[in-house]
C-alpha positions in Angstrom: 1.4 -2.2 8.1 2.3 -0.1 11.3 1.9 3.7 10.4 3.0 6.7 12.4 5.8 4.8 14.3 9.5 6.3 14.1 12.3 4.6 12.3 13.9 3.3 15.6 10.7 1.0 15.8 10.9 -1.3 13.0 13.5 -3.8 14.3 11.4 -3.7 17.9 8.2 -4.7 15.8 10.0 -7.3 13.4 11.2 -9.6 16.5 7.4 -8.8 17.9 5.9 -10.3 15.0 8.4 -13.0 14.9 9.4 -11.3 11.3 13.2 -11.4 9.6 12.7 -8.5 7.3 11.3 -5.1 6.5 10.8 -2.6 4.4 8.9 0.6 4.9 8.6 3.5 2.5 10.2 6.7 2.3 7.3 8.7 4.5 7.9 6.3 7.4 3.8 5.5 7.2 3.9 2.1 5.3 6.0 -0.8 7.0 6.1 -4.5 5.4 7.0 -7.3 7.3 7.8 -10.8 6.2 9.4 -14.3 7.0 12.6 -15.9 5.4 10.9 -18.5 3.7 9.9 -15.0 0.9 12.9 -13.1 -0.7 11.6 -9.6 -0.8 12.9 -7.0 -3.8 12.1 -3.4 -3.5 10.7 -2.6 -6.8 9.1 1.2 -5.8 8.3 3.7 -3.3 6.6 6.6 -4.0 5.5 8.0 -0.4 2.3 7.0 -1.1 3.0 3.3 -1.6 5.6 0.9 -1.4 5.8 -2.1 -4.4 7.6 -5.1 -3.2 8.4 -8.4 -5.4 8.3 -11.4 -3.4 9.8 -14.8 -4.1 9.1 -18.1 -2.8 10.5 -21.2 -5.2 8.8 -20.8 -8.3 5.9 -18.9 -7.3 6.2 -14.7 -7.9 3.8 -11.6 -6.7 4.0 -8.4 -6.4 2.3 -6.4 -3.3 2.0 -2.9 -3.8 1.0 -1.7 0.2 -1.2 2.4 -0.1 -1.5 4.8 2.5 -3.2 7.0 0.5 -2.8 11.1 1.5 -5.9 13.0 1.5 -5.2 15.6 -1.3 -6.8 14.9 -3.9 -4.5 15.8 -6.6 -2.0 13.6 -4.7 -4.8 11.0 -4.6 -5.0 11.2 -8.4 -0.9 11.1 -8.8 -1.1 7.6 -7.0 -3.9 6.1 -9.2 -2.0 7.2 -12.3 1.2 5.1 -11.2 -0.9 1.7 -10.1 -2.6 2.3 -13.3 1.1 2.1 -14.7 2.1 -0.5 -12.9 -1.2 -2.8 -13.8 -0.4 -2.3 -17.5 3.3 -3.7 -17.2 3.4 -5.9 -14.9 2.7 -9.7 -15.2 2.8 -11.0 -11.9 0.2 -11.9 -9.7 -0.4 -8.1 -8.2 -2.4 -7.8 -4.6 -3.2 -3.9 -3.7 -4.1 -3.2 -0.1 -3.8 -0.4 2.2 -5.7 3.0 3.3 -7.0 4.4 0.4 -9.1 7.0 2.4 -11.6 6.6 0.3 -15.6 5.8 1.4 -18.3 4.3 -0.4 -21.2 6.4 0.9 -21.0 10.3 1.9 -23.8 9.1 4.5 -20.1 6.9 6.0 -18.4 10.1 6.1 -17.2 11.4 9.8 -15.0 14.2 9.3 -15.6 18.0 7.7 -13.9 18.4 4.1 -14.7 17.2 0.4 -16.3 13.8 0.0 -14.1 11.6 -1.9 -15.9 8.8 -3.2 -14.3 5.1 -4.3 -17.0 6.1 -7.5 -14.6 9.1 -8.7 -11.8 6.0 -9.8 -14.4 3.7 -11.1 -13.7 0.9 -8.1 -17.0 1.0 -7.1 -18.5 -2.2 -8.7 -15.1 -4.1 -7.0 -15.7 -2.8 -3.5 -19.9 -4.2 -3.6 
């Protein structure tokens, strides 16, 4: 993922990373990069993440990449479709990304509402 970059950027950062394809969601803040060898199928973008089926010979998995906004009601919009997408789909699923999310208020920098990992129940996966 290479957030905050314009559009104009992604081919320049492809042939960097030595990359022949790439996807990046509808906000411009998630980009997914990958090699030939994978055949990569938009599946959804939401702003908030982007959902990606990959395909390599027989093996399938879907990669759901989250920049996560800080609102919290947008926060909560998000976990509702992952929570959707967990009980449909059958693939192997990997979730990663900026959640903006802490574990500890005590790990908290900025000014503004503490929003803990412990108000979606991931705590226990996180320890």
């Amino acid at each position: 993922m290479e957030p905050f970059h314009g559009p104009q950027e992604h081919d320049n950062y492809k042939m960097k990373l030595g990359m022949q394809h790439t996807y990046c969601n509808s906000s411009d803040k998630i980009w997914v990069f990958w090699e030939d060898v994978w055949k990569g199928e938009l599946v959804r973008d939401n702003g908030q993440c982007l959902t990606i089926k990959f395909n390599k010979n027989s093996m399938k998995v879907l990669i759901t990449t989250v920049y996560v906004r800080c609102d919290s009601l947008e926060r909560l919009e998000l976990w509702d479709k992952l929570e959707l997408v967990a009980k449909v789909n059958t693939l192997m699923w990997i979730v990663g990304g900026d959640f903006n999310i802490i574990l500890n208020e005590e790990k908290k920098q900025r000014r503004g509402g503490f929003y803990s990992i412990r108000s979606f129940g991931l705590q226990p996966m996180c320890e």
